[in-house]
LUMNU-303597 format. One line per 3 residues: their letters; for each residue x, y, z of N, C-alpha, C. Coordinates in steps of 0.2 Angstrom, whole numbers. Layout:
N
a	X,Y,Z,X,Y,Z,X,Y,Z; ... .
//
This chain:
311
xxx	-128,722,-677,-134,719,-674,-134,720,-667; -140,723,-663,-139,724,-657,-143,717,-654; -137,718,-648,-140,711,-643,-147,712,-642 .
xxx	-151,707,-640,-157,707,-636,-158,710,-630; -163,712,-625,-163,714,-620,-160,708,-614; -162,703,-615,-162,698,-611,-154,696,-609 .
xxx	-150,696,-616,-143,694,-618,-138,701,-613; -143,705,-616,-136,712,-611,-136,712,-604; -142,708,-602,-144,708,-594,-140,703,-592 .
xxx	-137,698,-595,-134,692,-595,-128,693,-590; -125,692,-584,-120,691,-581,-113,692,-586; -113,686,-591,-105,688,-593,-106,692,-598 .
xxx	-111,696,-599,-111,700,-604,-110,706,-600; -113,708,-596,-112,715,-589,-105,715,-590; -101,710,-590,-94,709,-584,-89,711,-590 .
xxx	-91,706,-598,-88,708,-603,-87,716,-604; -96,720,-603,-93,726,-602,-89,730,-602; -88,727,-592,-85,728,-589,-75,730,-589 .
xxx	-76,722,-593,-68,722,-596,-64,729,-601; -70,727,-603,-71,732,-613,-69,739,-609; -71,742,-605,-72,750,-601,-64,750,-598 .
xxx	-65,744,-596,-58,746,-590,-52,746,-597; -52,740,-601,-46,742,-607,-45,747,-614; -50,751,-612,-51,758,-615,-45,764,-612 .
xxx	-44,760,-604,-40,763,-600,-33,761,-600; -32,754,-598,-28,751,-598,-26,746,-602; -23,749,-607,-21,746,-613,-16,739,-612 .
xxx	-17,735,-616,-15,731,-617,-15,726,-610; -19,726,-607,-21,721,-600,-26,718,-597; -29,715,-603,-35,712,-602,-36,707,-595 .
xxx	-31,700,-597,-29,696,-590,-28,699,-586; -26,705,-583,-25,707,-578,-32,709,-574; -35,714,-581,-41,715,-578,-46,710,-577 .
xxx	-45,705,-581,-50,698,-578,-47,695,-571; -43,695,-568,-39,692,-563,-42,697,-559; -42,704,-558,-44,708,-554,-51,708,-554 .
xxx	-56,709,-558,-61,709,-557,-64,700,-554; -62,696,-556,-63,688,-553,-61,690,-546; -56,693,-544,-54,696,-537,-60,697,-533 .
xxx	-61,703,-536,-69,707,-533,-75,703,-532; -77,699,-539,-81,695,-537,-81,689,-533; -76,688,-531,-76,682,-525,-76,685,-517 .
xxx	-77,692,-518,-75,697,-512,-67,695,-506; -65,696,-512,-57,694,-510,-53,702,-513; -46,701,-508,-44,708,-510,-37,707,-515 .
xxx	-35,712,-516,-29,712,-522,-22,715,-520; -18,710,-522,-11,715,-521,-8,714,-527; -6,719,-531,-3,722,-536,5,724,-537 .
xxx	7,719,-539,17,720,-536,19,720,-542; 23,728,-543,28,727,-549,31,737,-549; 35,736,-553,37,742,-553,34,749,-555 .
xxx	37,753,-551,34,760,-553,32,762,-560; 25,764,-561,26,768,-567,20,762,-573; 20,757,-571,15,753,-577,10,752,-578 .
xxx	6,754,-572,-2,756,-572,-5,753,-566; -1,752,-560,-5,749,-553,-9,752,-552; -10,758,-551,-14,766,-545,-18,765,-553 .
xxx	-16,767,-560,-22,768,-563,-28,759,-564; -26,755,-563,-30,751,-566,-35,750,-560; -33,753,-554,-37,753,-546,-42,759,-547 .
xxx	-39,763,-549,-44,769,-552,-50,767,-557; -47,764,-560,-53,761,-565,-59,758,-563; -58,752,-560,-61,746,-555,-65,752,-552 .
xxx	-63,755,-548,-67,760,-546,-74,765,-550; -72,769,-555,-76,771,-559,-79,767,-561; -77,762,-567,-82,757,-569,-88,752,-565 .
xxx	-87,753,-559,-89,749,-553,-93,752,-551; -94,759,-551,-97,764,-548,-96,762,-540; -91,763,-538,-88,761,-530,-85,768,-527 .
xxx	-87,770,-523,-84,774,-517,-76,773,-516; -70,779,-520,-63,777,-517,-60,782,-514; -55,778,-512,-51,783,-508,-44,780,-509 .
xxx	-38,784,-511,-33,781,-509,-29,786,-503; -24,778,-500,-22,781,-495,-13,781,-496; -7,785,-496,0,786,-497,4,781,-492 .
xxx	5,775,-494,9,772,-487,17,775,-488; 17,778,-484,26,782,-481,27,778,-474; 33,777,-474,38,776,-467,37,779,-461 .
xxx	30,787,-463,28,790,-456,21,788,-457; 18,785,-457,10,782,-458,10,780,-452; 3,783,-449,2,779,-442,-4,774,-445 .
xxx	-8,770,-437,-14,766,-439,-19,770,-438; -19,777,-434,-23,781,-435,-27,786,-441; -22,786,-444,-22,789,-452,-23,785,-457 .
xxx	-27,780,-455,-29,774,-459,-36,773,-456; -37,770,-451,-44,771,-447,-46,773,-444; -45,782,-443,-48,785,-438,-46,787,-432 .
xxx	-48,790,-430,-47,794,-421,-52,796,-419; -52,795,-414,-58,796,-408,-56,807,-405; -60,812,-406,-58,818,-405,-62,819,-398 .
xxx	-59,822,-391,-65,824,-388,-67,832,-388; -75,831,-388,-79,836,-388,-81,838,-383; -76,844,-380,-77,848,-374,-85,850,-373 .
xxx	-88,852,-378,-97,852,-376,-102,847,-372; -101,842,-377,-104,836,-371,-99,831,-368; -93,835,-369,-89,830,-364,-90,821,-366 .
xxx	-89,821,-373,-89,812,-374,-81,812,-380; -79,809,-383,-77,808,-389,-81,805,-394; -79,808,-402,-81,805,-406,-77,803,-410 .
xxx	-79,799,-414,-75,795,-418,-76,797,-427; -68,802,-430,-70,803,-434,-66,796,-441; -71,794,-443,-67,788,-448,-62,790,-453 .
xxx	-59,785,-454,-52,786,-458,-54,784,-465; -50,783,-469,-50,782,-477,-51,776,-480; -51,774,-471,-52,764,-472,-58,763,-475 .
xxx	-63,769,-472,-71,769,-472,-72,771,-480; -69,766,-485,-73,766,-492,-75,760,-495; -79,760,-500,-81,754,-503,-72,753,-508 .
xxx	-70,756,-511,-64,753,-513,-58,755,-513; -53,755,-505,-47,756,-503,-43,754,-508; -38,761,-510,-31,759,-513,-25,758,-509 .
xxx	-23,755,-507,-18,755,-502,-9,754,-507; -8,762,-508,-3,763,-511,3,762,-506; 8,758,-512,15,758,-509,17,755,-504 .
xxx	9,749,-501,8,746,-497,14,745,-491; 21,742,-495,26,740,-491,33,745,-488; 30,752,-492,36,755,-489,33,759,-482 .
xxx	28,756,-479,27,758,-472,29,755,-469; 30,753,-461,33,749,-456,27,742,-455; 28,736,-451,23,733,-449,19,734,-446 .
xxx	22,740,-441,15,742,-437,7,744,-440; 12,748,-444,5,750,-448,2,746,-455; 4,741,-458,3,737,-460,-5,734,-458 .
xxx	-1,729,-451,-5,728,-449,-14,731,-446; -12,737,-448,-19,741,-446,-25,737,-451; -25,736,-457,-28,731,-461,-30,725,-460 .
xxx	-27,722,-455,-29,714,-456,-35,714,-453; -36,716,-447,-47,714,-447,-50,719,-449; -47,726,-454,-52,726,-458,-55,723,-468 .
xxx	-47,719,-467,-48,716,-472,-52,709,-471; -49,705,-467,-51,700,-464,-60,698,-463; -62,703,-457,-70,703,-455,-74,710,-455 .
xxx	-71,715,-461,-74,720,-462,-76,724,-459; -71,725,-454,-74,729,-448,-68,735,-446; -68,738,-441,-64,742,-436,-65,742,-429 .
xxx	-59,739,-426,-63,743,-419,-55,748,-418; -59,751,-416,-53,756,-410,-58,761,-404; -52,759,-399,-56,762,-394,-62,757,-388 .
xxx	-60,750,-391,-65,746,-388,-72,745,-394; -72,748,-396,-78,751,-401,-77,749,-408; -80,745,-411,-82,741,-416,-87,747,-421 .
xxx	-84,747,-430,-86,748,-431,-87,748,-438; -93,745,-442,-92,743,-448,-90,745,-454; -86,740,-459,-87,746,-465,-89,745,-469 .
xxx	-92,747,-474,-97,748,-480,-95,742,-483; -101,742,-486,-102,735,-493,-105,738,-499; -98,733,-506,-94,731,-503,-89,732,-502 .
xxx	-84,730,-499,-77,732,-496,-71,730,-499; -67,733,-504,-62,729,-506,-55,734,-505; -50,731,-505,-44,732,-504,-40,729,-509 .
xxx	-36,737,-513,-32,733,-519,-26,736,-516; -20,733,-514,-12,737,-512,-9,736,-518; -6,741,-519,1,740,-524,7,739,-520 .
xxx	12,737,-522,19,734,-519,24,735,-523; 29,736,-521,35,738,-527,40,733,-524; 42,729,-530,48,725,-526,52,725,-521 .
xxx	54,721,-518,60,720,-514,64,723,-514; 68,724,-520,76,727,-521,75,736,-520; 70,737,-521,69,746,-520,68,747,-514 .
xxx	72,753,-515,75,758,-508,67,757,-504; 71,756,-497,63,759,-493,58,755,-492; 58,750,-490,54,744,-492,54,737,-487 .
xxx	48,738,-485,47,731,-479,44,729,-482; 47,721,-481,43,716,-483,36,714,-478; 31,711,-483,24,712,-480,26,704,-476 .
xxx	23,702,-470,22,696,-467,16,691,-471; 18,685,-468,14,681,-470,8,681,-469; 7,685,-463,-1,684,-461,-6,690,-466 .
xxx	-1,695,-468,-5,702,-470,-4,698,-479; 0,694,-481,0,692,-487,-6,689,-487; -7,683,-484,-13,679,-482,-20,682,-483 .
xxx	-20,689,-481,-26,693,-482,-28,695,-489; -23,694,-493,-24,694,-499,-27,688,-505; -32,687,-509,-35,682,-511,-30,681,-516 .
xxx	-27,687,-521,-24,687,-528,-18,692,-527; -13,690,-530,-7,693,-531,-4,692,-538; -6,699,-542,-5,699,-550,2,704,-553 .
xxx	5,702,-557,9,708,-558,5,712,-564; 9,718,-565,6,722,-572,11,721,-580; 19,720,-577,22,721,-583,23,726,-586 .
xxx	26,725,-591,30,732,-597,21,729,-602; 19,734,-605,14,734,-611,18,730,-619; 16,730,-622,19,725,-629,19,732,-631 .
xxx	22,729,-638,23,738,-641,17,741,-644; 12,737,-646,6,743,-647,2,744,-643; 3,743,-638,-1,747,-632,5,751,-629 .
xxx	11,750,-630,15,754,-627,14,763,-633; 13,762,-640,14,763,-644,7,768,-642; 3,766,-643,-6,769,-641,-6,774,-635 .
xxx	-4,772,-628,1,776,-623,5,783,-626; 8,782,-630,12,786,-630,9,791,-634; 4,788,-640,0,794,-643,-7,796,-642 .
xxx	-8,796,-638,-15,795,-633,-15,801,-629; -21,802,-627,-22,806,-620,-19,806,-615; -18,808,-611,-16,806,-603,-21,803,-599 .
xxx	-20,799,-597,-24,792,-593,-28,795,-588; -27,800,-584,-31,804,-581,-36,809,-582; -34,811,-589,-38,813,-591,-44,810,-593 .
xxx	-44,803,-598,-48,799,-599,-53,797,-593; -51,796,-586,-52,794,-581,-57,799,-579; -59,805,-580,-63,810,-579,-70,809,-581 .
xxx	-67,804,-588,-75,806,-590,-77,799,-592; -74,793,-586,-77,787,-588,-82,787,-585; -88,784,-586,-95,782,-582,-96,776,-581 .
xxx	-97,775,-574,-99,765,-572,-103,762,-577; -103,757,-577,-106,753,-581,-111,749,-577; -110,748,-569,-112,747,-564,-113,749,-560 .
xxx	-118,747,-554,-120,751,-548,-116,747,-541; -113,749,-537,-113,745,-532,-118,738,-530; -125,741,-531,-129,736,-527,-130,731,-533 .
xxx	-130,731,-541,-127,726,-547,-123,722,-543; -115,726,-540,-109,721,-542,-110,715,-533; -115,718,-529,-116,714,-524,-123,710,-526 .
xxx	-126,710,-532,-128,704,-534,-124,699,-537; -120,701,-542,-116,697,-546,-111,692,-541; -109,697,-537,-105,692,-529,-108,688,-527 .
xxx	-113,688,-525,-121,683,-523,-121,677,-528; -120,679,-534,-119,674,-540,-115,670,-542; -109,671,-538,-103,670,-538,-103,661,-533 .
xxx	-107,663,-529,-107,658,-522,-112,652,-527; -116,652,-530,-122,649,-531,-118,646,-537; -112,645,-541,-108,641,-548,-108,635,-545 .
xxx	-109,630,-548,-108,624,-546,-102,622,-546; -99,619,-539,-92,615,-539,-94,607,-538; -93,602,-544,-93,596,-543,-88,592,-537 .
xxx	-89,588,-534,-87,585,-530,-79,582,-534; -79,581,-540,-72,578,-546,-66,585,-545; -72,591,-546,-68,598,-545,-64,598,-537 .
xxx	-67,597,-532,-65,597,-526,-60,592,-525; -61,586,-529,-54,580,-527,-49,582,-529; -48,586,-536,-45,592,-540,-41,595,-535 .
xxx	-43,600,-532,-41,607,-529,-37,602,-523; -39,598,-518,-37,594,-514,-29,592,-515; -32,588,-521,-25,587,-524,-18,589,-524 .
xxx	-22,597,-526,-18,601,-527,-13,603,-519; -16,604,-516,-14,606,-510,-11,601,-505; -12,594,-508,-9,589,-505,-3,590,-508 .
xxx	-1,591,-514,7,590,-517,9,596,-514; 9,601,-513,11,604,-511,13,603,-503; 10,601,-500,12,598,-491,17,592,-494 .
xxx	17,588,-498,20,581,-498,25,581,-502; 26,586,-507,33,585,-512,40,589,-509; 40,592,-504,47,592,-503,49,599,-505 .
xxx	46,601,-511,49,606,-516,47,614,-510; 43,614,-507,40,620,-504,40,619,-497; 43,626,-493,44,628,-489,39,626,-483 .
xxx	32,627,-484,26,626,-480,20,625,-488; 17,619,-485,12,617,-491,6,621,-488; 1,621,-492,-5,627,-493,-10,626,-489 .
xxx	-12,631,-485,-17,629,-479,-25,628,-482; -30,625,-477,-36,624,-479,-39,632,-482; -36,638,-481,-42,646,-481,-39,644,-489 .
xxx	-31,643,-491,-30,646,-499,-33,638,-502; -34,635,-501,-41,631,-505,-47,636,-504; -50,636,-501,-57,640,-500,-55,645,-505 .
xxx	-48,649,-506,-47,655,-507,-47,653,-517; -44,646,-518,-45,643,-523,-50,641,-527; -55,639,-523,-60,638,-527,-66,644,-527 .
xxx	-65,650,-520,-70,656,-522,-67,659,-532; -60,660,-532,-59,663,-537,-62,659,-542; -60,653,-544,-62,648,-548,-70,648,-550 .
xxx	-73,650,-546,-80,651,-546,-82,657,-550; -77,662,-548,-78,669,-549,-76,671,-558; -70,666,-560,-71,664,-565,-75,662,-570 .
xxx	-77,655,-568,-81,651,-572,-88,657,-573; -90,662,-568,-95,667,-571,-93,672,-575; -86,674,-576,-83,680,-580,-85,676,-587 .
xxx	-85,669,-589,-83,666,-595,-90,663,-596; -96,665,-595,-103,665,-593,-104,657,-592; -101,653,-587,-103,648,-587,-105,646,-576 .
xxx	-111,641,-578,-113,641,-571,-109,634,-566; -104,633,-569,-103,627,-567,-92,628,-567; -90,626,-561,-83,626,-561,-77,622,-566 .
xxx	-74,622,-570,-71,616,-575,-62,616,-571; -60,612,-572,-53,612,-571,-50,619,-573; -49,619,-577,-47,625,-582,-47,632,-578 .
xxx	-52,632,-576,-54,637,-571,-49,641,-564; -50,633,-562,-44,633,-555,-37,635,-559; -35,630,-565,-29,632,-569,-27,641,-568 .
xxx	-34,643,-571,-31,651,-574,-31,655,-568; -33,654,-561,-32,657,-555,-27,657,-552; -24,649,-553,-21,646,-550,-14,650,-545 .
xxx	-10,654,-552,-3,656,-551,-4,661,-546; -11,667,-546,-13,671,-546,-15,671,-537; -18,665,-537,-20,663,-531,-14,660,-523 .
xxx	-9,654,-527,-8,653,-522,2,654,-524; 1,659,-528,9,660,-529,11,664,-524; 7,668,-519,12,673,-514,9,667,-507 .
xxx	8,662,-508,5,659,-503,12,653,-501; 17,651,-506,21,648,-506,26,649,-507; 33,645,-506,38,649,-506,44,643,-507 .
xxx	48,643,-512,54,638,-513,55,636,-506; 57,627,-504,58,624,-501,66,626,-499; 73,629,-502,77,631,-506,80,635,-504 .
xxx	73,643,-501,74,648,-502,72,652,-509; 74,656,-510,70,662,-515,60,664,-511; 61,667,-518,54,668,-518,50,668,-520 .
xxx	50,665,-527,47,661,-532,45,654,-534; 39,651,-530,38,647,-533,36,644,-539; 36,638,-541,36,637,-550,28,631,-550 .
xxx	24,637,-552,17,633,-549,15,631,-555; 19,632,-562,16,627,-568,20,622,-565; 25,621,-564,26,612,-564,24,609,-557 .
xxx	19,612,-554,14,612,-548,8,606,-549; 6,613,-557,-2,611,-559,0,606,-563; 6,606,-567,7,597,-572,6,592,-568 .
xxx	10,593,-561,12,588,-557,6,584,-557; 0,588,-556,-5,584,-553,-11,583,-557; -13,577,-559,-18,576,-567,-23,577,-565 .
xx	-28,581,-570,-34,582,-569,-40,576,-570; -45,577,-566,-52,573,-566,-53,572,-572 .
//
């Protein structure tokens, strides 16, 4: 029985889509791809950390396609300049000025591969353009396109070649998801299936740009109850106060807590925030934000979220 006109136009029905297309590609990772797309719609960027080989670069490719977004990815190497990221200024012997030819930064949705086997200098080339969406180089300020998102891949710590990201370029990140080994029947599917790139040829958006910056816009207008905010407070209070972590959570990873929660609660067509909501964001949100009081660097945000009763 086909939907109604009304029902397809429907926000979680779009986004359901959305999921449906992207898992056509990336088998067997549905919560990933709800975690990333909830990413997008908070207008928050992504970092994707987990071993070569599991689907990081394809599920970023996807997002893309089915987004209908502008991509580019960019190879982070050990010889990456900041230049090579966002531009250079050329001078034209004609009229004797420079101009400014933009780098790869200048896309609606940057893949920033391999993000930590570059140096921090170059790193850093991101932070105010993930930050306040902008560039300057050269004194000269220069916008980039909307909307603007930023997905990095990151390959563990123990592999050869590898700087650790700081905590301020971590911070720039809304969500931090891993991908995992697939179960056996999508590993299974994988293995008798096309080649992933090639599928990727002939996907078509499901969306327009100028759709996914409405749905954004939507994102902002979910109801968060005043009970919900005593909630998330909470949250960030045990954190500062239990002893168990290194540094407790600043005011932006609330804000960064409840944009996603929000972005949420619209993925699962509702207009209003639940607990639940924050729950399923939760690990995703503030797990690269914290860090064993101990040492390591892993903390354990389910006996976080028990700790602290809900409204």
């Amino acid at each position: 029985m086909a939907l109604a006109p009304e029902k397809q136009n429907q926000p979680a029905h779009i986004l359901d889509t959305v999921i449906s297309r992207i898992g056509q590609i990336v088998l067997g990772k549905e919560h990933q791809a709800r975690l990333s797309l909830a990413c997008l719609l908070a207008r928050g960027h992504l970092l994707i950390e987990d071993l070569p080989g599991v689907g990081k670069t394809t599920l970023a490719h996807v997002l893309a396609k089915v987004l209908g977004l502008h991509f580019q990815r960019i190879q982070f190497t050990a010889d990456l300049l900041p230049a090579d990221i966002l531009g250079v200024s050329i001078y034209q012997p004609d009229n004797k000025t420079f101009v400014f030819h933009p780098g790869p930064i200048f896309s609606q949705l940057v893949l920033a591969d391999e993000i930590n086997r570059t140096t921090p200098k170059t790193q850093s080339a991101l932070l105010e353009a993930m930050e306040e969406r902008q560039v300057t180089t050269d004194g000269e300020t220069h916008k980039l396109p909307a909307p603007f998102f930023v997905i990095a891949t990151q390959n563990p710590h123990h592999l050869i070649g590898t700087f650790p990201l700081p905590e301020s370029q971590l911070d720039r990140f809304l969500m931090r998801i891993e991908m995992g080994y697939p179960d056996r029947a999508a590993e299974r599917a994988l293995l008798k299936g096309r080649d992933r790139r090639e599928l990727l040829e002939s996907l078509q958006p499901v969306i327009s740009a100028d759709k996914l910056a409405s749905l954004q816009q939507l994102v902002t207008r979910v109801h968060v109850a005043d009970p919900l905010l005593d909630y998330v407070q909470n949250l960030l209070e045990a954190t500062r106060r239990a002893g168990e972590f290194a540094e407790g959570l600043s005011p932006r990873a609330g804000l960064s807590l409840v944009a996603a929660a929000r972005a949420w609660a619209l993925l699962t067509g509702r207009d209003m925030v639940l607990p639940e909501d924050v729950q399923a964001v939760a690990s995703s949100v503030i797990g690269h934000r914290l860090r064993p009081a101990g040492g390591g660097r892993t903390a354990n945000i389910k006996r976080l979220l028990e700790s602290v009763p809900i409204p």
